[in-house]
C-alpha positions as CSV (number, residue, x, y, z in Angstrom):
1,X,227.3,235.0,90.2
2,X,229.2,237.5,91.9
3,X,228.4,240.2,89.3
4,X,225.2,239.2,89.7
5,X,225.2,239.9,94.0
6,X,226.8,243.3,93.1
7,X,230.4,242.0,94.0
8,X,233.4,242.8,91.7
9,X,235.1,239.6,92.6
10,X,234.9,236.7,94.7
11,X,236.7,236.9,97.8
12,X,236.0,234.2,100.3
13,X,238.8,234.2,103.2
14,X,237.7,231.2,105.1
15,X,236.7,233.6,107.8
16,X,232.8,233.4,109.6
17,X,230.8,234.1,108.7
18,X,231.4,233.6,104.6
19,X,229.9,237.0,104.0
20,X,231.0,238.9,106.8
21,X,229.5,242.3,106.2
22,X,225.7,240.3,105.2
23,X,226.0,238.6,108.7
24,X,225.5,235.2,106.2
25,X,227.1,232.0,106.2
26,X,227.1,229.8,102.7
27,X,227.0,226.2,103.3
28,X,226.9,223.5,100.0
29,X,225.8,220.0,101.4
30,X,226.3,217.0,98.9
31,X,225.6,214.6,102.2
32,X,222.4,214.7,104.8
33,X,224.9,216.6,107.6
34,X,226.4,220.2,108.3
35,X,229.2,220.9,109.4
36,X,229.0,223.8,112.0
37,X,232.7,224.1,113.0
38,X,233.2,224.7,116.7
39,X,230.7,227.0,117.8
40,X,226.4,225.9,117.5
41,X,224.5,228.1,115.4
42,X,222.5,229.1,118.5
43,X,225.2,229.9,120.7
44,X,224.5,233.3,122.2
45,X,228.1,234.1,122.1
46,X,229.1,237.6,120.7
47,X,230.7,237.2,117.2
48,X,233.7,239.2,116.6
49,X,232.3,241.5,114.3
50,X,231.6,245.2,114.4
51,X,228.6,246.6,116.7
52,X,225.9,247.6,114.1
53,X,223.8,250.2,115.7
54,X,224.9,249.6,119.2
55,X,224.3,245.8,119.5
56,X,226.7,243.4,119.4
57,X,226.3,240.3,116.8
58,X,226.0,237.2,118.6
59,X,226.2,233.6,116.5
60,X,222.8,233.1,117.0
61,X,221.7,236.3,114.9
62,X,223.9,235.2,112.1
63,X,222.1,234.3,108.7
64,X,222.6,230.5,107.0
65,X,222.1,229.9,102.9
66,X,222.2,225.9,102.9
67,X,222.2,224.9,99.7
68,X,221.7,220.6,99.1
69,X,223.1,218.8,96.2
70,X,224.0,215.7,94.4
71,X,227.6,215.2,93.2
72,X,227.9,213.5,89.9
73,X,230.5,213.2,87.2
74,X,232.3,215.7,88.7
75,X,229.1,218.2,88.5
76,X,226.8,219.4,91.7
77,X,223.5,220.0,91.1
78,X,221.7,221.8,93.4
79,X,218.2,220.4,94.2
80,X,216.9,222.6,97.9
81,X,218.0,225.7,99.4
82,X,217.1,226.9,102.9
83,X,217.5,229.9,104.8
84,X,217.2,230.3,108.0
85,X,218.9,232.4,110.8
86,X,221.3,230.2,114.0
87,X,218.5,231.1,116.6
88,X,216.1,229.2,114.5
89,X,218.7,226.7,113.2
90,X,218.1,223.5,114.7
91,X,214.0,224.0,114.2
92,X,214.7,223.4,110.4
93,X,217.6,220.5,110.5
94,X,218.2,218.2,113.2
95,X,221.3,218.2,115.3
96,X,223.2,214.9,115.3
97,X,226.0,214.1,118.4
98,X,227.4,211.2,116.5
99,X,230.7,210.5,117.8
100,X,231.7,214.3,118.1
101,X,235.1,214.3,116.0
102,X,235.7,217.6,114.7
103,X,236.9,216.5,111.6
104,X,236.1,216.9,108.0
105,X,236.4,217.2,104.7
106,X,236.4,220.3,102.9
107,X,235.5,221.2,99.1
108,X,237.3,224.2,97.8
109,X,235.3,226.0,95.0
110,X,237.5,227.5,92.1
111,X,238.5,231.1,92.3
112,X,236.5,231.6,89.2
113,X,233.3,229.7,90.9
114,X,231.0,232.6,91.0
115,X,232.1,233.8,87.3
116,X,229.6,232.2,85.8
């Protein structure tokens, strides 16, 4: 996959956004909630990235790929992808308060994910 995107290998740092220089965030869902980390995808705070043409990047101008799937026999198959930017976020999924525990768990990919 990453030869396929142009990249010569993958390189995910855990940083946000995923892709920092594409202004995109990659989110795999194999449940019906997202985890947004601290900060709401609308937020109009500035994101500590480069100015690009003299504007600062806020969260809410950030790009998110959501892609859904169902875990299986140790095998995720993808079944919806969505794309939409933070501003427009929460017009596309709902945001749930629940009991507001920061807390999760996390799926590391293998290194050799995007290989393939």
């Amino acid at each position: 996959m990453c030869q396929a995107l142009g990249y010569r290998s993958y390189q995910d740092d855990g940083q946000f956004p995923d892709v920092r220089h594409q202004i995109l965030e990659v989110k795999l869902q194999t449940s019906p909630t997202i985890d947004l980390g601290l900060v709401t995808p609308e937020s109009v705070e500035p994101l500590d990235v480069p100015m690009i043409g003299g504007q600062q990047i806020r969260h809410c101008d950030v790009r998110y790929g959501i892609f859904c799937g169902v875990a299986a026999n140790g095998t995720v198959t993808l079944t919806h992808f969505f794309v939409t930017t933070g501003a427009a976020f929460f017009t596309r999924f709902p945001q749930f308060q629940g009991k507001v525990l920061n807390a999760k768990l996390q799926i590391p990919l293998p290194a050799d994910f995007f290989d393939t």
